[in-house]
LODO-140470 format. One record per residue (C-alpha): residue number from 1; residue in one letter; x, y, z. Coordinates in Angstrom, 3 decimals. Layout:
// LODO-140470
R seq type       xx       yy       zz
R NUM    a        X        Y        Z
...
END
This chain:
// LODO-140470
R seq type       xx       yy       zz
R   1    x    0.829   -1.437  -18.342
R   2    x    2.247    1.018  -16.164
R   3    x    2.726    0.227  -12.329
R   4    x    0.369    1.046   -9.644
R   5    x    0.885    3.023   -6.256
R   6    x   -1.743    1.713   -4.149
R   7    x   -0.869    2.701   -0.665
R   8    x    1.210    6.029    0.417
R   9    x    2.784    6.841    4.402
R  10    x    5.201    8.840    5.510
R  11    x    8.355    8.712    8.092
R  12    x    9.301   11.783    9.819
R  13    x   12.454   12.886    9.524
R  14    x   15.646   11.686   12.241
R  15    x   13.969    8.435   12.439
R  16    x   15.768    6.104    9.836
R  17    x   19.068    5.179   10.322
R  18    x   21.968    7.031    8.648
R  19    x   23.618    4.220    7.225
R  20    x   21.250    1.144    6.463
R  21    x   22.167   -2.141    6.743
R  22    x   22.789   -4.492    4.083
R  23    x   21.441   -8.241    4.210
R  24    x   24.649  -10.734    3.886
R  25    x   22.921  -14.597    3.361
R  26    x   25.169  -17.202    4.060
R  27    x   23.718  -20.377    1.617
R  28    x   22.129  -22.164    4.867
R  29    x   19.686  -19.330    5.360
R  30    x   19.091  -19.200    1.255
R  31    x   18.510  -22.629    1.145
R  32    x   16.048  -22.614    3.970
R  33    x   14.419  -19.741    2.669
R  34    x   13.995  -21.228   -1.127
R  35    x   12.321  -24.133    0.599
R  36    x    9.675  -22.083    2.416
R  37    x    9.060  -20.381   -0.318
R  38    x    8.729  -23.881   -2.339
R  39    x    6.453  -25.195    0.276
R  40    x    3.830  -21.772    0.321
R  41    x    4.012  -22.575   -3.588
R  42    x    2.918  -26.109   -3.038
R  43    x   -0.114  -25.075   -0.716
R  44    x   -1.500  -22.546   -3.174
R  45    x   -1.696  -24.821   -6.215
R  46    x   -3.003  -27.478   -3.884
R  47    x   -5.568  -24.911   -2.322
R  48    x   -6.455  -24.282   -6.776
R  49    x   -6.451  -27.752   -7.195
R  50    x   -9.160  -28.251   -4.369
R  51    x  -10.629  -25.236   -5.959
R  52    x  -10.782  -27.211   -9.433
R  53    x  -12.392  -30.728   -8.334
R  54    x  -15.441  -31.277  -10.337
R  55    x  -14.502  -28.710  -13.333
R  56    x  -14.253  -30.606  -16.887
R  57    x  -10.736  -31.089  -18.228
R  58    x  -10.070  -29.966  -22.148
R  59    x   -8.388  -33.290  -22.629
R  60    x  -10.982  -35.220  -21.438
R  61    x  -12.699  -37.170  -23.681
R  62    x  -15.886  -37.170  -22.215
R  63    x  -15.894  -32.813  -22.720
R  64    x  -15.918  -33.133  -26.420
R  65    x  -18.658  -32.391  -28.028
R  66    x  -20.574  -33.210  -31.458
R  67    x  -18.917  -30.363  -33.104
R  68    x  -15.559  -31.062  -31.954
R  69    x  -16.120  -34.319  -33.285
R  70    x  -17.656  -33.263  -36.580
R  71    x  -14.291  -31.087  -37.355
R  72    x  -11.731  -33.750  -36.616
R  73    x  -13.638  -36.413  -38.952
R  74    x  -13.813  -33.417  -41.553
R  75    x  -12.209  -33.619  -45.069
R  76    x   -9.111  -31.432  -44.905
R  77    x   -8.153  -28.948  -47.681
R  78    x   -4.696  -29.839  -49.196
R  79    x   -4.179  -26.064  -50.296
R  80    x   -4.179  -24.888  -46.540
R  81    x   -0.565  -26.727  -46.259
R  82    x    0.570  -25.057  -49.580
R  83    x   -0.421  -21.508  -48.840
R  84    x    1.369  -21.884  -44.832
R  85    x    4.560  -22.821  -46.415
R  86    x    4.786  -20.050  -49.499
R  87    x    3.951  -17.501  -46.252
R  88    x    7.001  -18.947  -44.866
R  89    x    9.042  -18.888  -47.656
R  90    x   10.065  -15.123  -47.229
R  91    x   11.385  -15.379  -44.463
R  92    x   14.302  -18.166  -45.305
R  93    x   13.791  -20.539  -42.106
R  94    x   15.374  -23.437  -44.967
R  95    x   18.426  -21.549  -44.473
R  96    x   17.979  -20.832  -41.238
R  97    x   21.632  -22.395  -39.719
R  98    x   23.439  -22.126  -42.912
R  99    x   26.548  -19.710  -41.650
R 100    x   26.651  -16.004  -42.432
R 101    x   30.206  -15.093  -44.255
R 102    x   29.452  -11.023  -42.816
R 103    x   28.898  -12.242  -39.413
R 104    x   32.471  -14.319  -39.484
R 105    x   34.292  -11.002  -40.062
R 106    x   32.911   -9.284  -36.893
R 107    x   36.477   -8.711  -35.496
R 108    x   37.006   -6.559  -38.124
R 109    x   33.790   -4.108  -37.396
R 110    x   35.323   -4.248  -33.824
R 111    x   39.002   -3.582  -34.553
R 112    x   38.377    0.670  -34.187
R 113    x   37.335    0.213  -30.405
R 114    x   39.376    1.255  -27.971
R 115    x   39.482   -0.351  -24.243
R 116    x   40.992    1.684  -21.387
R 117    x   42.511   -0.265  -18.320
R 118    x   40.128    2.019  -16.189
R 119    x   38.025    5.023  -16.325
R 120    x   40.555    7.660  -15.171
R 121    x   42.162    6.983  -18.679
R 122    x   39.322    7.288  -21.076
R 123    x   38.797   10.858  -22.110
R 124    x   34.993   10.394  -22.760
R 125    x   34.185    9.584  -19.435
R 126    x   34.021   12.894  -17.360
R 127    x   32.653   11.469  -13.654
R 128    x   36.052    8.991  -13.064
R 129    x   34.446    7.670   -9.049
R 130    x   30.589    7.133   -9.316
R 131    x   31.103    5.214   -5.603
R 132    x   31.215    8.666   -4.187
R 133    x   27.834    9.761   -5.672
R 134    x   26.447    6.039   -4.638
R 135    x   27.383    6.143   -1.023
R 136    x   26.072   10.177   -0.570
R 137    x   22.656    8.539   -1.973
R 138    x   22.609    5.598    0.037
R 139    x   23.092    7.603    3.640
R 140    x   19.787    9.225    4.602
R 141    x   20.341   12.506    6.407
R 142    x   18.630   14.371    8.942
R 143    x   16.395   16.301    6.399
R 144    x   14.929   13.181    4.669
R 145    x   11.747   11.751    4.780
R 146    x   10.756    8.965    3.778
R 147    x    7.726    7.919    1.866
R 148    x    6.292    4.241    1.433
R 149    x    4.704    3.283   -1.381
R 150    x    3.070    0.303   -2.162
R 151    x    3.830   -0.962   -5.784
R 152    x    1.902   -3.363   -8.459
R 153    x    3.075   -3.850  -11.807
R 154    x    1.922   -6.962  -13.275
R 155    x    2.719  -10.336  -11.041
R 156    x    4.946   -8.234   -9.337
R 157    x    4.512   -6.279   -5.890
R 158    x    6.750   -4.356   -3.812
R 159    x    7.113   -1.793   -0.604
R 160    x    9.304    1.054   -2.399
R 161    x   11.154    3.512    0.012
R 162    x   12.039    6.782   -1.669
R 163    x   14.019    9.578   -0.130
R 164    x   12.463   12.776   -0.195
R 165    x   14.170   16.404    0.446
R 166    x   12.625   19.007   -0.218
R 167    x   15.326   21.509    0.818
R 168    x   17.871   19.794   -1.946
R 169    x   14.078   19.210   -4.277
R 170    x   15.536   15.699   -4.719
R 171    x   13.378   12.252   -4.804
R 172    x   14.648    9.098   -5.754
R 173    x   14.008    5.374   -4.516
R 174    x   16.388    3.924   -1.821
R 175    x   15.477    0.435   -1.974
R 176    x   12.364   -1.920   -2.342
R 177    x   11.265   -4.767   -0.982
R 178    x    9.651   -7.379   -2.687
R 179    x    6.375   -8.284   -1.466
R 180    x    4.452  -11.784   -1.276
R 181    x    0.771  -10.022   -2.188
R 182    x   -1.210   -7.123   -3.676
R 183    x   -0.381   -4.531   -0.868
R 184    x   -3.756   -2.505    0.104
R 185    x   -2.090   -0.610    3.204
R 186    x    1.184    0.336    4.843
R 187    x    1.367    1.784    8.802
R 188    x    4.432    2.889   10.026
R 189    x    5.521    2.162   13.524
R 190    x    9.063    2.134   16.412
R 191    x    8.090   -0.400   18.671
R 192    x    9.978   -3.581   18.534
R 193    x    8.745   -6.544   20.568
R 194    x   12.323   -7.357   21.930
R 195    x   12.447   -5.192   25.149
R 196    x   16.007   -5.744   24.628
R 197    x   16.036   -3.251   21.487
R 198    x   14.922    0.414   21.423
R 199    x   12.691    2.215   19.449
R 200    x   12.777    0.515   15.853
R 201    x   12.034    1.832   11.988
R 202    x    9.555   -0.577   11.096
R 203    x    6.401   -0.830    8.508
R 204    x    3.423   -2.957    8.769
R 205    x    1.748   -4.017    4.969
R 206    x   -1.537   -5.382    4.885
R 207    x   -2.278   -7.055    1.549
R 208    x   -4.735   -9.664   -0.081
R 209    x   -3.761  -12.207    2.684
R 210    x   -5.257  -12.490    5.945
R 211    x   -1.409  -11.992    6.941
R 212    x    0.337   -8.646    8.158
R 213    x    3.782   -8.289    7.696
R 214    x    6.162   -6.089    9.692
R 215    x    9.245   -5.356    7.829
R 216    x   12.542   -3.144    9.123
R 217    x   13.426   -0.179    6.927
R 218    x   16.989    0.036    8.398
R 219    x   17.579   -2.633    6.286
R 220    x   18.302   -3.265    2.679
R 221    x   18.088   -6.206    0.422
R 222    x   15.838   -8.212    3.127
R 223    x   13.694  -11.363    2.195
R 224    x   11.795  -11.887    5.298
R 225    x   10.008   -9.246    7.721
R 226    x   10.821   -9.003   10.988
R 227    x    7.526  -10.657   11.793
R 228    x    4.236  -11.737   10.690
R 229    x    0.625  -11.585   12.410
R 230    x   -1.691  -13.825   11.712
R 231    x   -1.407  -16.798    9.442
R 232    x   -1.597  -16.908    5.162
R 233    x   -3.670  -20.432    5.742
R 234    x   -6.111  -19.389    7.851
R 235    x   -7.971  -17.936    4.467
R 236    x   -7.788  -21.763    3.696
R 237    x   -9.483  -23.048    6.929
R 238    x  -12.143  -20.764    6.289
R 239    x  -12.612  -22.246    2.601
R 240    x  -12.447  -25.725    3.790
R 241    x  -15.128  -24.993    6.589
R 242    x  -17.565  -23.980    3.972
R 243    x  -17.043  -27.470    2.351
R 244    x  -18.455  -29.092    5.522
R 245    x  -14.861  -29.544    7.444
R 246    x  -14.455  -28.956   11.063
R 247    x  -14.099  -25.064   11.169
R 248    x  -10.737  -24.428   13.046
R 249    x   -9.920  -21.797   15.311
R 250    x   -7.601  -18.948   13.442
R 251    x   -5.758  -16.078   14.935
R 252    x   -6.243  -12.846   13.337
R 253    x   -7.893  -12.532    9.733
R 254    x   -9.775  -14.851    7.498
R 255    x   -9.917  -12.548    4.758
R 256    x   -7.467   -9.813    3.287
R 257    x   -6.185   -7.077    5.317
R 258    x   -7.932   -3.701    4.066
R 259    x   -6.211   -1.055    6.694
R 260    x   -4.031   -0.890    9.493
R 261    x   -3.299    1.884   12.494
R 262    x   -0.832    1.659   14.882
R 263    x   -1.689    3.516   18.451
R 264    x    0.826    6.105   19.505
R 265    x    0.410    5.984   22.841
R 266    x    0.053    2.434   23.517
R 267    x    2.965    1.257   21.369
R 268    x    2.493   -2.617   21.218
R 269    x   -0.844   -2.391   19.994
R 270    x   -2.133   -2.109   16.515
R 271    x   -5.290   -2.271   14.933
R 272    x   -6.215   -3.940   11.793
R 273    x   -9.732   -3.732    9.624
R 274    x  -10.129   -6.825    7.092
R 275    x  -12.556   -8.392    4.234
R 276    x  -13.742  -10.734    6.625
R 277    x  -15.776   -7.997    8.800
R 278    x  -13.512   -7.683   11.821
R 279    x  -11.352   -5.409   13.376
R 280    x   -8.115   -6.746   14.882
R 281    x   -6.550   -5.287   18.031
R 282    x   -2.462   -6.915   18.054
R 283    x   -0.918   -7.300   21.097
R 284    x    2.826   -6.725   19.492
R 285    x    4.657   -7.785   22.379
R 286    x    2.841  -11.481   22.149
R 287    x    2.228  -11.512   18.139
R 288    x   -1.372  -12.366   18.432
R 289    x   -4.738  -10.744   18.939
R 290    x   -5.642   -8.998   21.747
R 291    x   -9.330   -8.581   20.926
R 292    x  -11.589   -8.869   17.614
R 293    x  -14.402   -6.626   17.583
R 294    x  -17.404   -7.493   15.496
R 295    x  -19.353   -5.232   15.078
R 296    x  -19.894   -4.379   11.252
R 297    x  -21.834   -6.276    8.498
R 298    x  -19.883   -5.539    5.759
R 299    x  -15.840   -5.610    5.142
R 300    x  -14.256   -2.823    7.367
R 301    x  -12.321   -0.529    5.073
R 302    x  -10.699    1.811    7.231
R 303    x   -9.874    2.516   10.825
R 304    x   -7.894    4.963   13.152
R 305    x   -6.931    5.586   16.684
R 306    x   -7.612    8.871   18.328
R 307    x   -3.997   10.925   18.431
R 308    x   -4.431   11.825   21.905
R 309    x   -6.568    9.552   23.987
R 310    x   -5.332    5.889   23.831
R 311    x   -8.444    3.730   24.150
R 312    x  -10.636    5.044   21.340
R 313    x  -10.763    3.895   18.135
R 314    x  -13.192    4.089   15.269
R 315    x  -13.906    1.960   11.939
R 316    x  -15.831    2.495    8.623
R 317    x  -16.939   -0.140    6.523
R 318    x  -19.300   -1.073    3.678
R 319    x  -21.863   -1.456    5.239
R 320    x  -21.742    1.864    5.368
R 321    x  -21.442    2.806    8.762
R 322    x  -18.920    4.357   10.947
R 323    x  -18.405    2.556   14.750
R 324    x  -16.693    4.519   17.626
R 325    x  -15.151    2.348   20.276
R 326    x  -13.347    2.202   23.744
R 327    x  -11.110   -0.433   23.950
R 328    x  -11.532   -0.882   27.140
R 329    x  -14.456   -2.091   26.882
R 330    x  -15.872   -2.416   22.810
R 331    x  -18.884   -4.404   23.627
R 332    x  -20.697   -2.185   25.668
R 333    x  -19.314    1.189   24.950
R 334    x  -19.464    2.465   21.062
R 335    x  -21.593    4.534   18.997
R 336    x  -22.437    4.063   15.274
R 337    x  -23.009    6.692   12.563
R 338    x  -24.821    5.726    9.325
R 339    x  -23.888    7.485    6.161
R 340    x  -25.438    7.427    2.325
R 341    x  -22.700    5.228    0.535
R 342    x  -19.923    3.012    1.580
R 343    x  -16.616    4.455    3.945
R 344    x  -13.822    4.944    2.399
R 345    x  -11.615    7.025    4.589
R 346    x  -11.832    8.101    8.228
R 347    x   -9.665   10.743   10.187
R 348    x   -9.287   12.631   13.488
R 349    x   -9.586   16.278   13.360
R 350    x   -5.638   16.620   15.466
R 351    x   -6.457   19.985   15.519
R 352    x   -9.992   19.728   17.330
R 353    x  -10.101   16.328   19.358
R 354    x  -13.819   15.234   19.507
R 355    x  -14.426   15.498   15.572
R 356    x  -13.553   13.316   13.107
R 357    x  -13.978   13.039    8.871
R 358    x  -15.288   10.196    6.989
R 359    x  -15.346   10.438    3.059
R 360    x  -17.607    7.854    1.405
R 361    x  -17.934    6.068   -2.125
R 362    x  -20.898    8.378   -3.376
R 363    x  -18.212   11.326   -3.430
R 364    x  -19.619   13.528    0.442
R 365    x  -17.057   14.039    3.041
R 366    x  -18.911   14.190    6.509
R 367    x  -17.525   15.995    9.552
R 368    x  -19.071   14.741   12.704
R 369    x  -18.381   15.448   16.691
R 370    x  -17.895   12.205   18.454
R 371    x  -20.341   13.649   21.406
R 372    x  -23.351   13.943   18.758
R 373    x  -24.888   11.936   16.169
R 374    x  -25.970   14.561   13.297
R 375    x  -22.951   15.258   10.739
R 376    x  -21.226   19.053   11.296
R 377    x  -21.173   19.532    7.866
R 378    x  -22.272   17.581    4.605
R 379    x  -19.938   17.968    1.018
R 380    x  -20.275   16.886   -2.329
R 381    x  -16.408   16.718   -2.629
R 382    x  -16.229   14.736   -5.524
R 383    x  -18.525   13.003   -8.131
R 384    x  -17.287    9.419   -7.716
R 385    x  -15.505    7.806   -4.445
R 386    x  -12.973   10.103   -2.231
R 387    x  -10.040    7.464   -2.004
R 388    x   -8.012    9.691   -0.409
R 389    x   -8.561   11.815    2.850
R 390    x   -5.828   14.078    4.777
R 391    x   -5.791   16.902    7.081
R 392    x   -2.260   19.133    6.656
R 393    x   -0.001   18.145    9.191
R 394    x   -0.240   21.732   10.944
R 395    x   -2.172   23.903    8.761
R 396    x   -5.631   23.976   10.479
R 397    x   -8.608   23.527    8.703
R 398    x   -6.431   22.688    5.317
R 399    x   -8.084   19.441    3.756
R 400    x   -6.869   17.666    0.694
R 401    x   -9.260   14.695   -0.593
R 402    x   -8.502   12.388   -3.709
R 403    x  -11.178   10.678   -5.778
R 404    x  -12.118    8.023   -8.481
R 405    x  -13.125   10.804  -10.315
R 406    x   -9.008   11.431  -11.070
R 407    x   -9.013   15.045   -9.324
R 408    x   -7.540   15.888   -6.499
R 409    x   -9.600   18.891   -4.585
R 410    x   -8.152   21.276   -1.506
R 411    x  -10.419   22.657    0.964
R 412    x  -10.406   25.335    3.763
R 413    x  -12.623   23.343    6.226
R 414    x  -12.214   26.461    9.306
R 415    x  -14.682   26.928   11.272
R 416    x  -16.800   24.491    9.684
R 417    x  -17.800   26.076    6.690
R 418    x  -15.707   24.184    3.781
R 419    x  -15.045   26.257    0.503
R 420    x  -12.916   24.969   -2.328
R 421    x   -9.988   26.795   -2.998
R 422    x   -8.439   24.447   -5.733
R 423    x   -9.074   21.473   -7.791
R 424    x   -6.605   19.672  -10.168
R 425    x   -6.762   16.380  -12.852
R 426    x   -3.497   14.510  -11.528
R 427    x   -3.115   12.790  -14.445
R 428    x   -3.113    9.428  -12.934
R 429    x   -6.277    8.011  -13.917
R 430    x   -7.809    6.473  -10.901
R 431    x   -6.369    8.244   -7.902
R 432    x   -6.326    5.207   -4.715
R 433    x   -4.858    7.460   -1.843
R 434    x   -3.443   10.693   -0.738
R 435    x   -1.373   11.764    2.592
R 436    x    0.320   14.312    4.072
R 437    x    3.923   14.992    5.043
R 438    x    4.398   15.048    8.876
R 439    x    7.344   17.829    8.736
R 440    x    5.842   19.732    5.526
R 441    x    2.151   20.715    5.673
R 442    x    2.215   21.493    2.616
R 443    x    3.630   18.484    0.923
R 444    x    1.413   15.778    0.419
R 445    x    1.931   12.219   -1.567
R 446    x   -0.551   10.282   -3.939
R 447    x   -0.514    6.954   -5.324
R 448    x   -2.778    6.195   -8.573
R 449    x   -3.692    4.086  -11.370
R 450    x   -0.561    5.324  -13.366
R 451    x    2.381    7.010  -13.808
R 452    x    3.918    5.957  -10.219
R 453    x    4.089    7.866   -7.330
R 454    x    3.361   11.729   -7.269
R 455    x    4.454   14.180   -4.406
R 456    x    2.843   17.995   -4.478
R 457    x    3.574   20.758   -2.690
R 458    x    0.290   22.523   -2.794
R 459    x    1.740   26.007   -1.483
R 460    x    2.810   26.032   -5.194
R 461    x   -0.550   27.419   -6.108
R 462    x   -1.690   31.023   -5.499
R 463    x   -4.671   30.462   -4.387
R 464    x   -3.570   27.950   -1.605
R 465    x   -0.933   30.706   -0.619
R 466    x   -3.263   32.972    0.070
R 467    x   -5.640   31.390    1.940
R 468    x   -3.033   29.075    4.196
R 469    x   -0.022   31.301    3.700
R 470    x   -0.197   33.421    6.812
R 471    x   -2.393   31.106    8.729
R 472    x   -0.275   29.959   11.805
R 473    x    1.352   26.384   11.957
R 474    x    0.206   24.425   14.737
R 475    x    2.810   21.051   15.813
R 476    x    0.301   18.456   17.720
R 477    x    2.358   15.890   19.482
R 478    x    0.114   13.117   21.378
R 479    x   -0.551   13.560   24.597
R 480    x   -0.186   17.305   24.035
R 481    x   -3.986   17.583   24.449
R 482    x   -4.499   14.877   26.495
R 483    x   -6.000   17.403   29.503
R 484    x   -8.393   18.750   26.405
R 485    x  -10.044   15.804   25.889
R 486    x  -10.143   14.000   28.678
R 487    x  -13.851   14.442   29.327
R 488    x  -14.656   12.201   26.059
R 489    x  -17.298    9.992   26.015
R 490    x  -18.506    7.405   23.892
R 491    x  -21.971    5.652   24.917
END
């Protein structure tokens, strides 16, 4: 089975640290950390045994049945025994630990070899210092981005963080970090809640637990994030309430953590969207919720904060509607949208501030103006669900969308009348999400069923050259339209 990429983001470059650092345990922090991690083991396979009570044990006595009974008592055939051993017999297992006369001469197969002191004096060996080549891959220079992508391979899930350039075309993973769940999301984000500490490197991972965790990519070879919000046991409050228990009051998430979206301009807050219906708004500095907003049916599946004006946020879900909030007051102020299949992916139009995209399970993409409640345009992107939904970083009106359907489709979306200018099978199977480079337009990652993680830079095709190529680039920095967009208005 080949591994899984099941979240992509980016980090701009000139924000990681040249040098990471390297995690040194002394055995009083290993210990302590082996016992956590015994005790989160002991609550799960209590929480399964909970979830067990009342099923029939195979060594019970009482679960065997007539047949069962009627096979034991049986007459057994004496050949059966015969034939298992002469299948053996080829094989020599009677022999099994007698010694082996060739294997006792081994020195003498080994007696040609030749073992240099060190690598300067062996003649084969061409590259005498590989620390050299080590420690020029370990720094991370000024022209590096970095891309986050969430990894499952079997039992095993981890954050990998590769290094991209594409001026030396290199890509290669810098380190990993192992992860405690199935990761669904990754947001990237600099504000630490120490206001003794400037702006950090840090990266949020929602997974199949109601808990977020924030982990530091300065640093290598770390066990523990920085911090967690929300709890891992509040999923088993919310079990136990169902059986009749006192229903206890959790902070945060009952349910896994589906997307995440951290707001640029008010940097301690972050928003979360979860299986359990809700939308989180995180106070960083405090670790806890702010406000949950409950306004969909269904499980919210994605989210995003407006680029340029702080307070408004909007969520898609599967119940198949898209809600548009002010913060600053949710309950009274939003708008909902209704579409024709579940959302998959929303995003802000950075390029024109009061519309936004939605892409849905049934394969449209929807533009929409915030201000009005009929869609801008209607496409049939893709014939099963767009998974993946990305505006170029400063190309305007270049869209790339990833689907189900394994293709990956770009779009010239100006002035509101989308034509496709190229479509491509990835190769991936299953295609789960797609983004774009925030210093390349053209460069976008994509994370898939197989065969890892796949950068593209689309400007490799014709056709995308000569549509985009002499289109001008645009750089949006928040707050840059602020003055734009101030007269926005949800109601």
């Amino acid at each position: 089975m080949s591994s899984q990429i099941t979240c992509v983001g980016w980090v701009k470059r000139g924000v990681a640290k040249e040098t990471p650092d390297k995690v040194e345990l002394s055995q009083e922090e290993l210990q302590r950390i082996i016992t956590e991690a015994r005790e989160d083991l002991g609550d799960v396979e209590g929480e399964d045994e909970e979830e067990d009570e009342g099923i029939p044990r195979d060594d019970d006595p009482s679960n065997v049945t007539a047949d069962d009974d009627d096979d034991d008592l049986g007459p057994k055939d004496e050949n059966d025994d015969d034939e298992e051993d002469d299948e053996l017999a080829e094989y020599g297992l009677d022999k099994y630990d007698e010694e082996d006369t060739a294997a006792s001469n081994l020195g003498d197969s080994l007696a040609g070899l030749t073992v240099f002191s060190s690598n300067d004096e062996d003649p084969y060996i061409t590259i005498k210092d590989t620390d050299h080549y080590e420690r020029e891959d370990f720094q991370i220079k000024p022209t590096d981005n970095l891309i986050l992508a969430g990894k499952a391979e079997k039992d095993c899930c981890n954050l990998e963080i590769y290094i991209y350039n594409s001026e030396e075309d290199s890509m290669y993973v810098h380190h990993d970090i192992l992860l405690p769940a199935y990761p669904l999301c990754v947001e990237w984000l600099d504000f630490d809640p120490n206001p003794q500490e400037g702006p950090a490197n840090y990266v949020a991972v929602g997974n199949m637990t109601p808990q977020i965790d924030v982990w530091d990519l300065d640093v290598v070879d770390c066990l523990e994030p920085v911090f967690s919000l929300g709890s891992k046991k509040a999923s088993k409050k919310k079990k136990k309430s169902k059986k009749g228990a006192a229903a206890e009051t959790v902070e945060g998430h009952t349910d896994a953590v589906l997307d995440l979206s951290w707001n640029k301009l008010v940097r301690n807050v972050l928003a979360s969207g979860s299986a359990d219906n809700t939308v989180v708004l995180w106070d960083l500095t405090q670790g806890k919720p702010a406000t949950t907003l409950r306004k969909h049916k269904d499980k919210v599946q994605t989210l995003r904060f407006h680029p340029f004006e702080a307070q408004t946020l909007i969520s898609g879900s599967y119940d198949k509607t898209a809600v548009l909030y002010d913060c600053r007051s949710p309950d009274s102020s939003n708008r909902t949208w209704r579409f024709s299949g579940q959302v998959e992916r929303l995003v802000w139009n950075h390029f024109s501030p009061f519309d936004f995209l939605a892409s849905t399970e049934d394969g449209f993409v929807y533009s929409l103006d915030a201000r009005t409640d009929k869609p801008v345009f209607t496409l049939k992107a893709h014939d099963e669900e767009v998974s993946g939904l990305d505006l170029s970083s400063q190309i305007k009106g270049c869209l790339v969308t990833s689907s189900a359907d394994k293709h990956v489709k770009i779009w010239d979306i100006l002035s509101n009348k989308p034509s496709l200018v190229h479509s491509r099978d990835m190769k991936m199977g299953v295609l789960f999400c797609a983004s774009c480079c925030p210093d390349l337009p053209f460069v976008y990652a994509f994370g898939g069923q197989r065969e890892g993680l796949r950068v593209w830079d689309i400007s490799d095709v014709a056709a995308v050259t000569e549509v985009f190529g002499s289109r001008e680039r645009l750089t949006v920095f928040p707050g840059s339209q602020a003055s734009a967009s101030a007269d926005m208005e949800v109601s």
